[in-house]
C-alpha positions in Angstrom: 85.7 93.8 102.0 83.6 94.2 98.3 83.2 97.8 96.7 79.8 97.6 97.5 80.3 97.0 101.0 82.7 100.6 100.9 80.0 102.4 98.9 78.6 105.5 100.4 75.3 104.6 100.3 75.9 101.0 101.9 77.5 103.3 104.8 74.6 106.0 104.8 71.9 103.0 104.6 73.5 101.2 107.7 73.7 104.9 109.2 70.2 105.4 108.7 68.6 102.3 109.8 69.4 104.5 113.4 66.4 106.7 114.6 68.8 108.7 116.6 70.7 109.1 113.1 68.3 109.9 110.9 67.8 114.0 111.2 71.6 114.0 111.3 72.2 112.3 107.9 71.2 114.6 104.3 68.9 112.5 102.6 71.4 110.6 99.7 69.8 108.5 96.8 71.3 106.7 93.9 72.0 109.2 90.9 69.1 108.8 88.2 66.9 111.1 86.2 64.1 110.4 88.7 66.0 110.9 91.6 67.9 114.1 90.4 64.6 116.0 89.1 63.0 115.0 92.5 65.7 116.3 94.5 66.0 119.4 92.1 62.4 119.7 93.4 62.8 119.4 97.4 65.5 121.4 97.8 67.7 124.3 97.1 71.1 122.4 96.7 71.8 119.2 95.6 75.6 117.3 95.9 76.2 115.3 93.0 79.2 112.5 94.0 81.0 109.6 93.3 79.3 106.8 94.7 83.2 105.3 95.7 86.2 107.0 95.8 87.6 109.9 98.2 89.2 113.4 98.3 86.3 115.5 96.9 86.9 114.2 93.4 83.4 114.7 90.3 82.0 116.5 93.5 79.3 119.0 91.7 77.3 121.4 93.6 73.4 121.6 92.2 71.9 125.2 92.7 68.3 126.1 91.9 68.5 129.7 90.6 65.0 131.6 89.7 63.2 130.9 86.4 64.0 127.4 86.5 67.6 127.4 85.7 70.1 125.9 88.1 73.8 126.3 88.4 76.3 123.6 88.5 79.7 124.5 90.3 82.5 122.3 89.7 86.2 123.0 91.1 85.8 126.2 90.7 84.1 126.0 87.4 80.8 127.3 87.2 78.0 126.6 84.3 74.2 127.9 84.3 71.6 125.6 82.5 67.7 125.9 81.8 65.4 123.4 83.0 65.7 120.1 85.0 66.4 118.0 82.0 68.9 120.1 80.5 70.8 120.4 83.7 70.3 115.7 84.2 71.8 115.1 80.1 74.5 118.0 81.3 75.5 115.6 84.4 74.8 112.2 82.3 78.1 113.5 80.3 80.5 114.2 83.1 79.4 111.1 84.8 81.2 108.0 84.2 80.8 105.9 86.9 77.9 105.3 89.6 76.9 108.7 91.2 74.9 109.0 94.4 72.5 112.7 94.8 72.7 114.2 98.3 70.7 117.4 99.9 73.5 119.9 99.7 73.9 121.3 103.4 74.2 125.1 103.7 77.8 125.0 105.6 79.2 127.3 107.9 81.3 129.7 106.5 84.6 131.1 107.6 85.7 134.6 106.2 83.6 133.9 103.6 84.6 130.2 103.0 82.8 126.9 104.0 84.2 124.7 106.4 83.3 120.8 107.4 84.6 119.1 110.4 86.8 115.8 110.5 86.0 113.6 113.6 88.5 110.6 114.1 86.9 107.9 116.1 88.6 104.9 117.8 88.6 102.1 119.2 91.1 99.3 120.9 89.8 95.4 121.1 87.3 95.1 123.6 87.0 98.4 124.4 84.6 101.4 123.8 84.9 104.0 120.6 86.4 107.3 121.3 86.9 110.7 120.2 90.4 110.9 119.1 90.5 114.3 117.0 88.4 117.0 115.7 89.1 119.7 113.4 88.2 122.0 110.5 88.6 121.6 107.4 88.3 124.9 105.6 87.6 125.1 101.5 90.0 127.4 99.5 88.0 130.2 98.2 85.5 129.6 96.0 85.5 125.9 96.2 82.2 123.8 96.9 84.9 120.8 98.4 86.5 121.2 102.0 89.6 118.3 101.1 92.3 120.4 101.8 94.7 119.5 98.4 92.0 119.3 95.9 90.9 123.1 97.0 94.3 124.8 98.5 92.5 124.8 101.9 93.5 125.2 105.2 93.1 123.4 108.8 91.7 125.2 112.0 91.3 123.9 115.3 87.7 123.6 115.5 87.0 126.2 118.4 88.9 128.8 116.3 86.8 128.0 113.5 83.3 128.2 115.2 84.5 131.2 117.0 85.3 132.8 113.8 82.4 131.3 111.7 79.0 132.5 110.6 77.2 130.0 113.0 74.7 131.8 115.8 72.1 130.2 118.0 74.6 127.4 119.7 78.1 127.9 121.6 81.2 125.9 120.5 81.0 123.7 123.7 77.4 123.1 122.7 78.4 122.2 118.9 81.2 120.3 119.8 79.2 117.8 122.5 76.8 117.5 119.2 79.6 116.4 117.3 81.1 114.2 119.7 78.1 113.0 120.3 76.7 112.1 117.0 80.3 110.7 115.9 80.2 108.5 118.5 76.6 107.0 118.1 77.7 106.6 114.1 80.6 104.2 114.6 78.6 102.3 117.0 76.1 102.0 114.7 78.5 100.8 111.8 80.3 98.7 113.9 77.7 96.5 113.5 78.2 95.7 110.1 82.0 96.7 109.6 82.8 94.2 112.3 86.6 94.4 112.3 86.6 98.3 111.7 88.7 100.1 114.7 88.4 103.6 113.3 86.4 105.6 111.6 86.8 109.5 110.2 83.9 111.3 109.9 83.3 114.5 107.4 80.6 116.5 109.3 79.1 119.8 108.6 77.6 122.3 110.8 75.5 124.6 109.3 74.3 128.7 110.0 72.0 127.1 113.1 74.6 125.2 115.0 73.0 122.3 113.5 75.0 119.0 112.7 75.2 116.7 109.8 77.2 113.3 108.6 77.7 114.3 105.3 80.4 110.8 105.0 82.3 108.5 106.9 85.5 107.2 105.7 86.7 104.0 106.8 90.8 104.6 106.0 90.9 108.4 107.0 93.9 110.2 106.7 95.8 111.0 109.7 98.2 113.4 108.4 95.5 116.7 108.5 96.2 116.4 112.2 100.0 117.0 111.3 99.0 120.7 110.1 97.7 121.8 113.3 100.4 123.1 115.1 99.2 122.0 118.8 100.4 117.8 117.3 98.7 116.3 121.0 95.4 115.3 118.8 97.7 113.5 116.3 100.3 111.7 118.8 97.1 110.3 120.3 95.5 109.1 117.5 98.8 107.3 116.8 98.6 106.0 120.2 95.1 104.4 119.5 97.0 102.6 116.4 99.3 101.2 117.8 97.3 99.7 120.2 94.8 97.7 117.5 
């Protein structure tokens, strides 16, 4: 399978060509200047990310702060520029290779920290996809990135962290059928163009609402995060499902 074919954007674009998809996915565009400034624009907060690769790597978070500056957190690195341009020639040096622009999401915290979901789905030959795993992935403080190496962050099962988040409006039951649900209905639809594809791992967010979003899906997730929950049934049938493809 070619790079392109990997590419976020090929995987969003398939994604999107769904109508039941489309008010789950942040919209996600090809890094230019006309594309960042537009963005800048719209909306509040603005992901800046490698258009390959995994692991939260060159993730930047965009911020529009009053008086037309905006702050650009990286790591845990911050930097305040004036001005659209400004902040595009600031980015055009720390990028090196093609970089997609995606509506930052306003993500569920947990004492104080954000949180995204992971959502392992599978399938065996001939069979239909199925929800393997779910759980949270919660940033180390003061990180924009929810990998759990890159920002010292911990696992949660994902009641725990709903119960515990800042999330109001929806019951974890409620959020979780959303998740399923939407998980489900993505790997259907990429199935259709990753043909031979028997598992997919999908980063989702949930943000202050109970609202939820496909921020990416990965096509070789890594299993071992289910190792760090100390209830191992979600990761001894994940392995299950593998061994049967």
């Amino acid at each position: 399978m070619g790079k392109k074919s990997e590419s976020k954007l090929t995987k969003y674009n398939v994604l999107r060509a769904s109508p039941a998809l489309i008010s789950a996915l942040p919209k996600t565009r090809l890094f230019s200047k006309q594309s960042l400034h537009a963005f800048l624009d719209r909306y509040k907060k603005v992901i800046a990310k490698p258009a390959a690769g995994s692991g939260g790597a060159g993730v930047m978070l965009l911020t529009r702060k009053t008086k037309g500056r905006y702050r650009v957190q990286r790591g845990s690195s911050l930097h305040t520029l004036r001005g659209k341009l400004s902040t595009y020639q600031y980015l055009r040096k720390k990028i090196t290779t093609p970089y997609l622009i995606q509506r930052g999401i306003s993500l569920a915290r947990v004492n104080g920290s954000l949180f995204d979901v992971r959502v392992m789905v599978q399938r065996r030959p001939g069979s239909p996809w199925v929800v393997t795993g779910m759980l949270a992935k919660v940033a180390g403080r003061g990180y924009i990135i929810t990998n759990v190496k890159r920002s010292k962050g911990r696992v949660l099962p994902i009641r725990t962290a709903i119960r515990r988040s800042s999330i109001h409006g929806a019951s974890s039951s409620t959020i979780i059928a959303r998740l399923r649900r939407i998980a489900l209905h993505a790997a259907e639809r990429l199935a259709s163009y990753y043909t031979r594809q028997q598992v997919f791992g999908f980063d989702m967010g949930i943000d202050a609402s109970g609202r939820v979003w496909i921020i990416e899906a990965n096509l070789r997730p890594d299993i071992t995060l289910f190792l760090k929950l100390s209830d191992k049934s979600m990761y001894n049938q994940i392995c299950k499902y593998r061994r049967h493809t």
